[in-house]
C-alpha positions in Angstrom: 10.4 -18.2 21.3 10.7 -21.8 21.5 14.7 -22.5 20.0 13.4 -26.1 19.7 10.6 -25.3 17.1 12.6 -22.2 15.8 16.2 -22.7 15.2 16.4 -19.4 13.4 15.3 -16.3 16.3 14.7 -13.7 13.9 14.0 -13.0 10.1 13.3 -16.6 8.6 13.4 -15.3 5.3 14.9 -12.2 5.6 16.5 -10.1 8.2 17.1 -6.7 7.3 18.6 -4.4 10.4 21.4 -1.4 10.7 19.6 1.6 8.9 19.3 -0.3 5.3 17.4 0.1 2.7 16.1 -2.6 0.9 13.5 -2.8 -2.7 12.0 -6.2 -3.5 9.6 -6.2 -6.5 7.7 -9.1 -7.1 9.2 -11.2 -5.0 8.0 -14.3 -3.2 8.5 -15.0 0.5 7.3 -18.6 1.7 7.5 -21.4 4.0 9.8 -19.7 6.2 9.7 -20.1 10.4 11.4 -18.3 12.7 10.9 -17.0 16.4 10.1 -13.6 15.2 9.0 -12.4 12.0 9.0 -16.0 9.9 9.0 -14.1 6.6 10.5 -11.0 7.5 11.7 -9.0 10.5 13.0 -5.2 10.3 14.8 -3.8 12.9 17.4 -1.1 13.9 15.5 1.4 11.5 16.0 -0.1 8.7 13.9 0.5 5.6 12.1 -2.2 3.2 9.9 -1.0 0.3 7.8 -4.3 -1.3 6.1 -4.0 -4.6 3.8 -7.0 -5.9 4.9 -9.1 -3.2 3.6 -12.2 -1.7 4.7 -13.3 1.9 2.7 -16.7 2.3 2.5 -19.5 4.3 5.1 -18.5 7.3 5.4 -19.1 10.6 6.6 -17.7 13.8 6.6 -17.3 17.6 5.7 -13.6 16.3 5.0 -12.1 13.4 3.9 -14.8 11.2 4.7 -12.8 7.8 6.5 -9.6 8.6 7.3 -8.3 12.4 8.6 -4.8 12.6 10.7 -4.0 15.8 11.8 -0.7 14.3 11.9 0.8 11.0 9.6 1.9 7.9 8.1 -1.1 5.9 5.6 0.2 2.6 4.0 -2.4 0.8 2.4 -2.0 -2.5 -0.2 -4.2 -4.1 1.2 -7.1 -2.2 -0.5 -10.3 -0.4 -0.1 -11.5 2.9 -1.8 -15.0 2.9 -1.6 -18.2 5.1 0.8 -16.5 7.7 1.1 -18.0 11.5 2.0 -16.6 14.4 1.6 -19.4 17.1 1.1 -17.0 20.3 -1.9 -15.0 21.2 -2.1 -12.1 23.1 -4.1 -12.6 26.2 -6.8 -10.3 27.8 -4.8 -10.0 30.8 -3.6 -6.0 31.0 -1.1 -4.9 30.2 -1.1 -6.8 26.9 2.2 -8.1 25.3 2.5 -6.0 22.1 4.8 -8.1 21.2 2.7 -11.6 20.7 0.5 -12.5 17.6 0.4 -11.0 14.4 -0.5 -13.8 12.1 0.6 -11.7 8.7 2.4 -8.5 10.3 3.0 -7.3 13.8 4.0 -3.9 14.7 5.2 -2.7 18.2 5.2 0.4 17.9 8.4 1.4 16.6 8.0 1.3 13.5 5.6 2.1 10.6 3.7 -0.5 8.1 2.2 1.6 5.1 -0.2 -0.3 2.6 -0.7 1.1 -0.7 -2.7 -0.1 -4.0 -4.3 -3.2 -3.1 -2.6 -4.6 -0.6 -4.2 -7.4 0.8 -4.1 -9.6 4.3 -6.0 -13.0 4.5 -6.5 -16.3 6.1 -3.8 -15.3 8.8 -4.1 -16.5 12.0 -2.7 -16.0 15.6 -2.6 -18.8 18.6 -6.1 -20.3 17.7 -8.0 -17.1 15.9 -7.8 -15.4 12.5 -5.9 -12.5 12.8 -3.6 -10.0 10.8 -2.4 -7.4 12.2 -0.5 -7.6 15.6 1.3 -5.7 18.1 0.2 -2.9 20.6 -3.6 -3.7 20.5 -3.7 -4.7 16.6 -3.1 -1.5 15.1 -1.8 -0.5 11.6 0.2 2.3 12.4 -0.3 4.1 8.8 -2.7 2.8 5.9 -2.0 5.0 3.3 -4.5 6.0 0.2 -5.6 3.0 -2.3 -7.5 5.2 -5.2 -6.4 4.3 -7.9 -4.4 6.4 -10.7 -6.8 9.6 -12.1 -8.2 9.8 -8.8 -7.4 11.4 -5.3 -8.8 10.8 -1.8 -9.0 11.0 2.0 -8.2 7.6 3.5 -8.6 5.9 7.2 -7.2 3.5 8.6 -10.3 0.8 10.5 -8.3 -0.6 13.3 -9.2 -3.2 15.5 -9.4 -7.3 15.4 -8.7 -9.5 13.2 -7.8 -7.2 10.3 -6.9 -3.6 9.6 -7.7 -1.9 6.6 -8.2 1.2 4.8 -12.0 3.0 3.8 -11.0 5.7 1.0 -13.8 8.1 -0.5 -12.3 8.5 -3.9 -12.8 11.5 -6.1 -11.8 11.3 -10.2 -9.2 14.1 -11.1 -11.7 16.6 -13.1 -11.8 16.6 -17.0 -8.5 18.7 -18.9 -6.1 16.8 -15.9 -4.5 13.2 -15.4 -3.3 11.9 -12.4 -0.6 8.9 -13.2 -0.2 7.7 -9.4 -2.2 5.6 -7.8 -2.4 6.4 -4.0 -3.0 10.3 -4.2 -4.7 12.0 -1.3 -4.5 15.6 -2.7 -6.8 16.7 -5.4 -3.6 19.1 -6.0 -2.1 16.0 -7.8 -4.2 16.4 -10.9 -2.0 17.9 -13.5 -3.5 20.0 -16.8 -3.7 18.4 -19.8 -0.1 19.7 -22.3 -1.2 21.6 -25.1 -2.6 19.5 -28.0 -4.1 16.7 -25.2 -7.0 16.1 -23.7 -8.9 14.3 -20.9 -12.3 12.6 -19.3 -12.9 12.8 -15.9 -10.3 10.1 -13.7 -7.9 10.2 -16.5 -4.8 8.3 -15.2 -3.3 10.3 -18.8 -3.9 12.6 -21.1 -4.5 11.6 -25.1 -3.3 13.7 -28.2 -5.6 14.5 -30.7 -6.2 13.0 -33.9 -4.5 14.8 -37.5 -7.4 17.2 -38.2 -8.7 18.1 -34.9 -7.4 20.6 -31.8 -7.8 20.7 -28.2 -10.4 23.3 -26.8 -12.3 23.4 -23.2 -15.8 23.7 -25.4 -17.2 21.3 -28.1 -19.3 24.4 -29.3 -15.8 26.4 -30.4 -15.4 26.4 -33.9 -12.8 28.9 -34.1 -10.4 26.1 -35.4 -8.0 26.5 -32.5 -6.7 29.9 -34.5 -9.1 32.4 -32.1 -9.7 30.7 -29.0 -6.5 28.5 -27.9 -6.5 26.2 -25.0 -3.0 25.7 -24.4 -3.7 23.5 -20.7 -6.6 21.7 -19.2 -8.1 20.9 -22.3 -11.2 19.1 -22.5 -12.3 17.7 -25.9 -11.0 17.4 -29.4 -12.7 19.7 -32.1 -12.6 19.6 -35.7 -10.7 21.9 -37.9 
């Protein structure tokens, strides 16, 4: 990178190395430039976890927002908006992984996992939109964004400008709750506790009101003393 236009060479926000481990919960990382990484740059395995985050309007060589030499980055429910990275890849072969990336850019090393609704745009690289960088543009893990009372099979779509996640999202079944968002097994769906019940993508299950007891049928009128339904209930009968 250019010292001239970037005094600091890595990390213009933050630079987090040596097998750390670092939580940031929503934080904001702006207006930052360095050579690599102009938000952020992880390295020497390190380990960053980012919760409602927003890494904006930063600049770099490389890795306008994030760049990830080595380590595990997770991002969840964050934004990566208005990033630069001022090189561009060119078509020539091999291709430098380690150019472009307007919001993050990966070379291989390392692993970038986007839960919730984590969200890249209006990033750029050299002269193009782009937002994910390194090694051909790849995301090396997108990981599931259902939402809470529902589990899924996710994908990462890979490719340029962007990389993102298609889920096909199933609701936990009625007498369960599922209080996670990001669930890919339908395992994950715990029975209602006796006295609660649930509708179908219940993110929890709700006690029943004074007078009423928790049955898997709304035609039992046994008043909960013949047939009990001590898990998975499903609705709330009266005594």
């Amino acid at each position: 990178a250019d010292s001239s236009r970037f005094p600091i060479t890595y990390g213009g926000g933050l630079h987090i190395s040596e097998k750390s481990t670092v939580e940031l919960t929503s934080c904001t990382i702006s207006e930052n430039a360095a050579g690599s990484g102009g938000g952020l740059y992880i390295t020497s395995t390190a380990t960053l976890e980012m919760t409602s985050c927003i890494v904006s309007m930063n600049t770099a060589d490389k890795g306008g927002g994030l760049y990830i030499d080595s380590g595990d980055v997770t991002s969840t429910d964050g934004t990566f908006t208005y990033n630069t990275a001022t090189s561009k890849p060119s078509n020539a072969f091999p291709v430098d992984p380690g150019l472009g990336g307007g919001a993050v850019n990966n070379v291989g090393l390392g692993t970038f996992n986007a839960y919730g609704s984590t969200a890249m745009t209006n990033n750029s690289q050299g002269d193009t939109a782009n937002d994910i960088g390194g090694y051909g543009a790849k995301c090396s893990f997108c990981a599931s964004s259902c939402p809470a009372g529902e589990h899924g099979t996710c994908s990462s779509v890979i490719g340029t400008p962007s990389c993102s996640v298609e889920c096909s999202c199933t609701k936990c079944p009625s007498g369960t709750s599922l209080a996670e968002a990001g669930s890919t097994l339908s395992s994950n769906c715990e029975p209602c506790s006796a006295g609660t019940t649930s509708t179908a993508g219940a993110s929890a299950c709700s006690a029943c009101a004074v007078g009423k007891y928790a049955s898997s049928s709304e035609s039992d009128n046994s008043g909960g003393l013949v047939t009990q339904v001590l898990l998975g209930a499903t609705t709330c009968n009266s005594c």
